[in-house]
C-alpha positions in Angstrom: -46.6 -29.0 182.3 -43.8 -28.5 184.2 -40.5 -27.9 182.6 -37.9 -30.9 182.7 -34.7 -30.3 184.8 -31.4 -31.0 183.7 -29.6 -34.3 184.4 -27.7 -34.1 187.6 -23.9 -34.6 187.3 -22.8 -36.1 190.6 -19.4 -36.5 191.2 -20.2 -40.2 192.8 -22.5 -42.9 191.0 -25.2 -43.3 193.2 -25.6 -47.0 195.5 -27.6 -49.7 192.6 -30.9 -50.0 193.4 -32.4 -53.0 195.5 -35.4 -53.4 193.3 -37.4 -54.7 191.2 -39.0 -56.5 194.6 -39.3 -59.1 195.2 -36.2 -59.7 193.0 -36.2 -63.4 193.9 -40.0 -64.0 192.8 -39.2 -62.5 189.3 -35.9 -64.4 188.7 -38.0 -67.6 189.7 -40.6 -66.8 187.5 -38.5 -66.4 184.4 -36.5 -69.6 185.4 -40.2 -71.4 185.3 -40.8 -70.1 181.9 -37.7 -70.6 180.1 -36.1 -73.4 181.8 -39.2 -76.0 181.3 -38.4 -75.1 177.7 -35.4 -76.9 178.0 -36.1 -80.3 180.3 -39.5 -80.6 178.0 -37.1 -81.2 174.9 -36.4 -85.2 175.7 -40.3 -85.3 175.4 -40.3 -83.7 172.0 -38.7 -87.2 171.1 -40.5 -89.2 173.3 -44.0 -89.7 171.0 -46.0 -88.2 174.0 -49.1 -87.2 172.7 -49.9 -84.5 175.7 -47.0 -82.7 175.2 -46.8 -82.3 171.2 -49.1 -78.7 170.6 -52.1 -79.4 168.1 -52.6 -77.1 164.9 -49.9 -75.1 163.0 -47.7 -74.6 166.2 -47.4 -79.2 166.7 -46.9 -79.2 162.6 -43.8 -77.0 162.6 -42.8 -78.1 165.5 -42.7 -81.5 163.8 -41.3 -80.5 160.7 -38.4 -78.6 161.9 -37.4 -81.6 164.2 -37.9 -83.7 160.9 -35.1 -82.2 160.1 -32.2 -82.3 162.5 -33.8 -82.6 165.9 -30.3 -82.0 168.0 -30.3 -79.0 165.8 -33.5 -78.0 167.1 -32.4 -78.6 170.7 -29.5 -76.4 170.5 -31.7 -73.3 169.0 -33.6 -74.2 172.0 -30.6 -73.6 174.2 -29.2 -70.8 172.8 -33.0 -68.6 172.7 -33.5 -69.5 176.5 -29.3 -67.9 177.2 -30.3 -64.9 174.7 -33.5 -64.5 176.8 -32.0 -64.7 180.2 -29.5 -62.7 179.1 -31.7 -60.0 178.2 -33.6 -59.7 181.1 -30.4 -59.8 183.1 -29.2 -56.9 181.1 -32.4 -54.9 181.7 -32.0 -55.5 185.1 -28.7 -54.8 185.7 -29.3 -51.4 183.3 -32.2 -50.5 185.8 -30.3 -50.8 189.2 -27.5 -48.6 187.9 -29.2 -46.3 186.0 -28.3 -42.9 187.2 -31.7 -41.2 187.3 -32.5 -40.4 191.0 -35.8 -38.4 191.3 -34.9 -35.1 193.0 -38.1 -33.2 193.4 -38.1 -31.8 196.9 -41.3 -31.9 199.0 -43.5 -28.6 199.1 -44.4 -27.3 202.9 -45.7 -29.5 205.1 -49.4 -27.9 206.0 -50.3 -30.6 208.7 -48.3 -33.5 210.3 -49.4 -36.3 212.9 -47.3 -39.1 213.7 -46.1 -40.8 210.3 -48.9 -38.7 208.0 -48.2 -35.0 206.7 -50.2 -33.1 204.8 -48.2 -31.7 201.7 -49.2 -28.0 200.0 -49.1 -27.7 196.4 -50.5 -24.3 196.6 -47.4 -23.7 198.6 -48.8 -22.0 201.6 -50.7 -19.0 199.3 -54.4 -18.3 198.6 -54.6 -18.7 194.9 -56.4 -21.7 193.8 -58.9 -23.9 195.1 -58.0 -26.3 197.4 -58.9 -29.9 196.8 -57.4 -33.2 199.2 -55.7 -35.8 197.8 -56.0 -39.4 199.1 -53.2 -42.0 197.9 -53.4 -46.0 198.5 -52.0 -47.3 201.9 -49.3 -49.5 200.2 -47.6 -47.1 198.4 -46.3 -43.6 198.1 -48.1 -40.9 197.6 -45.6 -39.1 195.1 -47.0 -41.3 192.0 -49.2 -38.3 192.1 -45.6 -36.1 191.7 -43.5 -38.7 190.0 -40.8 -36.2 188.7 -40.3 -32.9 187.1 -41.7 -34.4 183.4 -44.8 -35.7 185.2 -46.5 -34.7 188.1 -50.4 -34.0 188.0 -50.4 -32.7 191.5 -48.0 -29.4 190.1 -49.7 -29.4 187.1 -52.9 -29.3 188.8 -51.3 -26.2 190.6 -50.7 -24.3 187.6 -54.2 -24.7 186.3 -56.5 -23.2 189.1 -55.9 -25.8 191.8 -54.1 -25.9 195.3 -53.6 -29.6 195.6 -53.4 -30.8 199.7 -51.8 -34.3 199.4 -51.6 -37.1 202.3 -48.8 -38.8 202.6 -49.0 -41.8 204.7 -45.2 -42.5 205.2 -43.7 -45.3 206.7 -45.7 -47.0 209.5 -43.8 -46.2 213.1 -45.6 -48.1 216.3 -48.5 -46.5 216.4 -49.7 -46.9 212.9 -48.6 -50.5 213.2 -51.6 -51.0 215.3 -53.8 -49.0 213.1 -57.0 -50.2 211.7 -58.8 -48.9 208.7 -61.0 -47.3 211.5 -58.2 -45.1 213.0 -56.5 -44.0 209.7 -60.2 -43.2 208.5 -61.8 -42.3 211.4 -59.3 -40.6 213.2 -56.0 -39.8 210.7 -57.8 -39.0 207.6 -60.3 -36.9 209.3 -58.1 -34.6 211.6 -55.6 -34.4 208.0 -59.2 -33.3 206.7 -59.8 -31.0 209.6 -56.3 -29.3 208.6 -57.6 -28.6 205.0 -61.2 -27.5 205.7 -59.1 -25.0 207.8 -56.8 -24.2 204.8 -60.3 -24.1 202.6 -61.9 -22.2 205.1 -65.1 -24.5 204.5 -65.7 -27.8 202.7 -63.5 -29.1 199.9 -63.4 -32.0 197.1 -61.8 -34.9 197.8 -59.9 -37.0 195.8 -59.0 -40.4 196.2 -56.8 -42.7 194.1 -57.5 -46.6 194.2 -57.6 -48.1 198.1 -57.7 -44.0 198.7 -61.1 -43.5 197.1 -62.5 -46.4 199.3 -61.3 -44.2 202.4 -62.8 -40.9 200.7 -66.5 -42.7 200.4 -66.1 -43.4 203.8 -64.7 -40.2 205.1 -67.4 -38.3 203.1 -70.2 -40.2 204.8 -69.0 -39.3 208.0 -68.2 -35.8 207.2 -70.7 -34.9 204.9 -70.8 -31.1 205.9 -67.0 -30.9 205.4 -66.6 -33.0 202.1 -68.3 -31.0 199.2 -67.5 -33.2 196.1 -65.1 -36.7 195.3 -63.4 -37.7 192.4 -62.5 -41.7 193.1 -59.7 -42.3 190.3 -59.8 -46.6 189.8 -61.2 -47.2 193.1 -62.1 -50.9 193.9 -65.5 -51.7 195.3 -66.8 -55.2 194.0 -64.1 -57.4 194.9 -66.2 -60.1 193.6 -67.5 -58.5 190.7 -65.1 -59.5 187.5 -63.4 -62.6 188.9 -64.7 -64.0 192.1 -63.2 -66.8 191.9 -59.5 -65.3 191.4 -60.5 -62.8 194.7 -61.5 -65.6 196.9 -58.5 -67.5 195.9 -55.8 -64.7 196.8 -57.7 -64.4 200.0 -57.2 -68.0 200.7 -53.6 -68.4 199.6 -52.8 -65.6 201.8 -55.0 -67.0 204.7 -52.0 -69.4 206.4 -49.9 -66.4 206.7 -51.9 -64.2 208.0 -51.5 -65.0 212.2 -47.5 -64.6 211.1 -48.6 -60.7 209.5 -50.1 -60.2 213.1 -47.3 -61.9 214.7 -44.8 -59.3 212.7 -47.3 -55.9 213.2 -47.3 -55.3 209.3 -47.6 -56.8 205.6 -43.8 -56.4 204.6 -43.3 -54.4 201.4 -41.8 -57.8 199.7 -45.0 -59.4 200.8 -47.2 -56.5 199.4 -45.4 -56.8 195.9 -45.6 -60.5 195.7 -49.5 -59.9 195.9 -49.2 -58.0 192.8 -47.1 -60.0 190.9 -49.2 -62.8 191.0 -51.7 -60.7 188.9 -49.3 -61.0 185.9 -46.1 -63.5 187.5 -44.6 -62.7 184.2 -44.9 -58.7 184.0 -41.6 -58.1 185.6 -39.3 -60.1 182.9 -41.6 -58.6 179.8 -41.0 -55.1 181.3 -37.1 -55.4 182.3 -36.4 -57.5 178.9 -37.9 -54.6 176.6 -36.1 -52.1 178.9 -32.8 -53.7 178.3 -33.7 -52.6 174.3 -34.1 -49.1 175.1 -31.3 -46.3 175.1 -30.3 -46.0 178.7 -30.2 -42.2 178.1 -33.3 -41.7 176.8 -36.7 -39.6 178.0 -38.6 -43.6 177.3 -35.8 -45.1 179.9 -36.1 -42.4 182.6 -39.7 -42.5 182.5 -39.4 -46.4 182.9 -36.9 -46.3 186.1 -38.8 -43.0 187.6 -42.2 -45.1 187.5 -40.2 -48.7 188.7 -38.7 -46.5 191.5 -41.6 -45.5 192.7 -43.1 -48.9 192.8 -40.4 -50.2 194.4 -40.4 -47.6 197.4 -43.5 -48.9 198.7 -44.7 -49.0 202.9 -45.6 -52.1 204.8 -48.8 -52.3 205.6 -50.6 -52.4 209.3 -51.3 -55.7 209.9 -55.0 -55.2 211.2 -55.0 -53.1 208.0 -53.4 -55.9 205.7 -56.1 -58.8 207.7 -58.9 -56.8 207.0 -58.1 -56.3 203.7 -57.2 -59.7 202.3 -59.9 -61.6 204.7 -62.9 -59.1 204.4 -62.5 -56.8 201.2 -60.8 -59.8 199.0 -62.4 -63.2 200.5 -65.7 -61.7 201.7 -66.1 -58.7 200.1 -67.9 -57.1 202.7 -67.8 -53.5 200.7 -70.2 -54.5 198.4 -72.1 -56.8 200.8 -72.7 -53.6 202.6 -70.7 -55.2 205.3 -68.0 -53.1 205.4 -67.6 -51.1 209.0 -66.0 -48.0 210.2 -66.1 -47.0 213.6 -69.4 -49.5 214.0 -71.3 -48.4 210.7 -71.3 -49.6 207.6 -70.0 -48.2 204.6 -73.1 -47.5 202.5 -71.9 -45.3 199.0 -76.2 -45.1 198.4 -76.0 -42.4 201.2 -73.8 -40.1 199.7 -75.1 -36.7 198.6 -72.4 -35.0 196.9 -71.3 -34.7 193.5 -69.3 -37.5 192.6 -66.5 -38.3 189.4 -65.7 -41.7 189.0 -62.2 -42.1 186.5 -62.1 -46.3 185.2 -59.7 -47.0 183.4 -60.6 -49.6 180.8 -57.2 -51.8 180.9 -56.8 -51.8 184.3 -55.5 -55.0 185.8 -55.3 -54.2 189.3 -58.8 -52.7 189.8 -61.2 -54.2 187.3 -63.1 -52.1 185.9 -66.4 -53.9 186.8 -65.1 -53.6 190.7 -65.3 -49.5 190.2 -68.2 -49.7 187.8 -70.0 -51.0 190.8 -69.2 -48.2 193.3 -70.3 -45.5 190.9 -73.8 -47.7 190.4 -74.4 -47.1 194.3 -73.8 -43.4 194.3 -77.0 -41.3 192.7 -75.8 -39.1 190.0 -72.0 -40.2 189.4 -70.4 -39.3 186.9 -68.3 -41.8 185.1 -64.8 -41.3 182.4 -63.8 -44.4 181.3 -60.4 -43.7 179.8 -58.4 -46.2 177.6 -55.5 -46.7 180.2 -54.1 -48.7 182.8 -54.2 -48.4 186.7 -51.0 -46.1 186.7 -51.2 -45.0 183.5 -53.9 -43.1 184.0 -51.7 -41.1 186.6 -48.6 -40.5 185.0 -48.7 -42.2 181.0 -48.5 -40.2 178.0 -51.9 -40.0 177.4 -53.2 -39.3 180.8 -53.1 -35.5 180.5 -55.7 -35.5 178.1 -57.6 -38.3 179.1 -57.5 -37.8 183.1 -55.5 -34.6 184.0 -57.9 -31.8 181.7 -61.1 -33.6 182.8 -60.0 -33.7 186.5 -59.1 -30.0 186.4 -62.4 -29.1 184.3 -64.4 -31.2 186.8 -62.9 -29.6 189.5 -62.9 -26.1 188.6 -66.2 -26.1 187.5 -69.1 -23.7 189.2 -70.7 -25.1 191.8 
């Protein structure tokens, strides 16, 4: 692991952060939770039966208001202040905490446009390389979140020469990207670059919406891709909740000519999607960070991770369109309907060794939507780790659970 660096000592605090984003959605949301509390109290005296809760939750409800109902209502009052006031301290902790990550970017190997191509290995021989393939909606650094916990440097330190792409931010031309340029044309030349570096074929690695460009790239490359690892990549859309999919697709349909109209998904937009998986995550995690020691390892690690999450890209909108309308609402990857550059997408043709990481509690790639992906590929192997879509990157228990059995899989003889 790499060794932790000392706290800087900056002369000036650094400018509060922005985040969490959108900051608006998660104030609402708590004000929907906490706030009903209080205008549903006038029913507690009302005698409606739809409101009073049945078993031991409506019977101690009733007995306390038995007692002194006004009582009651003013315990009411003063949990929902203590609450808000929590969460307002955990955010207010977060935006001026003083941890900036500070891990400066090794050599650039490659670089087109927006998209480098970083080098671990920094520039030598030793180690084998391996491509890494991040998500289109966020940074690639979750992969080298900070000096305590990085799997791309500790990957270097174990046998490895990690090649990551970063995407960056998306200038004009990416703007009119589809998933067939940055496969088809981005990926592969950034693949071309580290084939080069290799001096032959390579493993790829891809992590979540990466992985679904890797299967793709490795069909159309097969001579040049010589193993993937797909770490909680989605495949079945439909395959846990179809219902849910279908539904995200449709709530998002209206707004998708004004996407087109603006040439990209906003960032706001793109965290709004994931907040409606858990509209309540934000104020658990920002009330339980107002408990912890602002100086502590537990409270860096939080505002390293939320940082990271909140420094996310926009999205291209025919990227974002084809997305929401065909992966979510049709799920044309598992249909077999999924096209780049005319064909389809077809995991049953790959021929290469394949790792397939699920991680059991993940909420943003069910498991049954990877679990379907390694089905279609002959001879996967599958980890199913007890973590969560990020955890599995950079939690406490992802070392031994997903770093070692990367490394191993890697490293291992042809």
């Amino acid at each position: 692991m790499t060794e932790p660096r000392p706290p800087r000592r900056d002369q000036t605090p650094p400018a509060p952060r922005q985040g969490p984003r959108p900051l608006a959605l998660h104030l609402t949301a708590a004000q929907s939770l906490w706030l009903t509390s209080l205008a549903a109290l006038p029913l507690s005296r009302s005698g409606l039966p739809d409101w009073k809760p049945d078993g031991p939750l409506g019977a101690l409800l009733a007995e306390v208001e038995s007692h002194d109902a006004e009582r009651f209502a003013a315990s009411v009052s003063r949990e929902v202040r203590a609450r808000f006031d929590t969460l307002l301290t955990g955010l207010e902790r977060y935006r001026h905490h003083p941890y900036r990550r500070d891990l400066a970017d090794p050599p650039t190997l490659w670089r087109e446009g927006a998209t480098r191509l970083l080098d671990y290995g920094q520039g030598g021989s030793a180690g084998r390389p391996v491509l890494f393939v991040p998500s289109l909606v966020n940074r690639g650094y979750v992969l080298d979140l900070s000096a305590r916990r990085s799997l791309l440097r500790w990957l270097a330190q174990s046998g490895i020469r990690p090649l990551l792409v970063e995407w960056g931010w998306p200038g004009d031309i990416e703007r009119r990207f589809t998933l067939t340029d940055y496969i088809a044309g981005r990926l592969e030349r950034a693949l071309d670059a580290a084939v080069a570096a290799a001096g032959g074929p390579l493993p790829v690695v891809g992590y979540c919406m990466g992985g679904q460009l890797v299967a793709a790239l490795a069909q159309r490359r097969p001579h040049d891709v010589s193993a993937i690892a797909l770490m909680a990549t989605p495949w079945d859309f439909h395959g846990d909740a179809p219902a849910e999919a279908e539904r995200l697709a449709a709530s998002m349909a209206p707004f998708l000519p004004l996407v087109a109209e603006w040439g990209e998904l906003p960032v706001d937009g793109i965290q709004a999607l994931f907040t409606a998986l858990d509209p309540l995550l934000a104020v658990k995690k920002f009330s339980a960070f107002a408990r912890l020691d602002p100086a502590s390892d537990r409270a860096e690690a939080f505002v390293a991770l939320e940082d990271w999450l909140n420094d996310g890209v926009p999205l291209a909108a025919p990227v974002a369109i084809e997305c929401l309308s065909g992966w979510y609402g049709e799920n044309t990857p598992a249909r077999g309907e999924w096209r780049i550059a005319g064909e389809p997408v077809d995991p049953g043709r790959l021929d290469v060794p394949s790792l397939h990481l699920i991680p059991s509690r993940d909420r943003i790639v069910p498991p049954a939507s990877a679990r379907a992906l390694a089905d279609a590929i002959a001879g996967a192997r599958r980890i199913e780790p007890t973590l969560g879509h990020i955890g599995m990157v950079v939690g406490g228990r992802a070392p031994r659970q997903i770093w070692k059995p990367l490394a191993d899989w890697l490293t291992a003889p042809d």
